[in-house]
C-alpha positions as CSV (number, residue, x, y, z in Angstrom):
1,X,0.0,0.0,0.0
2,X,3.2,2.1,0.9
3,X,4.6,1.5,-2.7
4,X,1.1,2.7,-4.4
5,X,1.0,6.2,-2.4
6,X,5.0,6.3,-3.5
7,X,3.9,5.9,-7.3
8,X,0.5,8.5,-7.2
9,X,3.0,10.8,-5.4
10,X,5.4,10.4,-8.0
11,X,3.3,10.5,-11.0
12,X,1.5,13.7,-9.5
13,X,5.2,15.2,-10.0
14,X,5.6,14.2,-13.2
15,X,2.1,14.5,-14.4
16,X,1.0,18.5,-13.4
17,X,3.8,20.3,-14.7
18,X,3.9,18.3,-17.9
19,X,0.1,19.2,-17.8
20,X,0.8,22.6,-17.2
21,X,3.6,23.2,-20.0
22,X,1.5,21.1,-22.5
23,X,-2.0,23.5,-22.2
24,X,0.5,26.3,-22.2
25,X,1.5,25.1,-25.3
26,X,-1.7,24.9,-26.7
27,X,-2.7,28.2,-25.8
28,X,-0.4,30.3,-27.1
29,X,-0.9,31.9,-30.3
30,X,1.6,31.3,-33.7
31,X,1.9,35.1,-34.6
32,X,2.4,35.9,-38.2
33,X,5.6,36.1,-39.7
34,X,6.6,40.2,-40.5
35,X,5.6,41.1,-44.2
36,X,8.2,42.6,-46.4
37,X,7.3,44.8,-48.7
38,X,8.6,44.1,-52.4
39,X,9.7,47.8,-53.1
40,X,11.6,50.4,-50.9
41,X,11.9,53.2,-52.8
42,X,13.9,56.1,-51.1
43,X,13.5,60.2,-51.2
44,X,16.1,61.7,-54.1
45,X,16.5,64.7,-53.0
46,X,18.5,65.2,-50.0
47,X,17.1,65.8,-46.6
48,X,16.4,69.6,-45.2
49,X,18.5,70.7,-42.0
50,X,16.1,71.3,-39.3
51,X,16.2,74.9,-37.9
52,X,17.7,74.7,-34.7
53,X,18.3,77.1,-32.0
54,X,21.7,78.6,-31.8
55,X,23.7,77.2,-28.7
56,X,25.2,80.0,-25.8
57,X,28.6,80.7,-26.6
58,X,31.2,79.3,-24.0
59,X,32.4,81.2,-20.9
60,X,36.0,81.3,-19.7
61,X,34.4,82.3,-16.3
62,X,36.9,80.5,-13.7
63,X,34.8,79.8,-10.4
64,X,36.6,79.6,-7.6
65,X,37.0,76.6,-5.2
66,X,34.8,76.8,-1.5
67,X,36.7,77.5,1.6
68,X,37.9,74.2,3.4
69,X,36.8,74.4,6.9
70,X,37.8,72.0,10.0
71,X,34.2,72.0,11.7
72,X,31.6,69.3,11.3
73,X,30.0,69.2,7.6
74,X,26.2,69.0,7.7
75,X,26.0,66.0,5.6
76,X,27.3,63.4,8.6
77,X,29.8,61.1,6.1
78,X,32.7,63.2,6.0
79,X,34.3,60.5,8.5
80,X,33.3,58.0,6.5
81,X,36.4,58.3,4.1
82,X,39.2,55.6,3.6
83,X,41.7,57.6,5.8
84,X,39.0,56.9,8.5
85,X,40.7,55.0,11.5
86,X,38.2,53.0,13.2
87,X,40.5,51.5,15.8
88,X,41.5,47.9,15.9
89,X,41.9,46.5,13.0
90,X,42.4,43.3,14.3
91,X,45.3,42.4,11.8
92,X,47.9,41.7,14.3
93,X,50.6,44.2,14.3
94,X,52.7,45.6,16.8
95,X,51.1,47.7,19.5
96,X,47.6,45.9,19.1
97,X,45.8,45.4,22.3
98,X,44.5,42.6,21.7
């Protein structure tokens, strides 16, 4: 009786998905293939530049860098840096305290 339940359980396995992919199958629709059309003909003359606005000439306007200060920034990661020392590193050098 053990074996039966073994082989329902195992054909249930097998049986849905394959039941699943198969009406999948079925349902889907076979879309047409793209039609080509048997002529391209092409413009002869040749195209029209589009208007377009002129573009701002360029400045040689140097702005100058902000002052560097040594108080706390108001964004919260300036300590956040590589240079950062958090401490112990724990790699095992001289003067560790650990």
């Amino acid at each position: 009786m053990v074996f039966s339940h073994r082989i329902a359980a195992l054909a249930a396995v097998v049986a849905i998905p394959l039941g699943i992919a198969a009406t999948s199958f079925a349902l889907t629709d076979n879309p047409e293939s793209p039609k080509v059309p048997a002529k391209v003909e092409l413009d002869s003359g040749s195209p029209t530049p589009t208007p377009s606005r002129p573009s701002p000439p360029l400045s040689d306007e140097v702005v100058s860098r902000p002052p560097v200060t040594d108080g706390p920034t108001s964004d919260g990661d300036a300590d956040d840096g590589p240079d950062r020392d958090t401490g112990d590193d724990d790699r095992g050098e001289p003067g560790d305290d650990g």
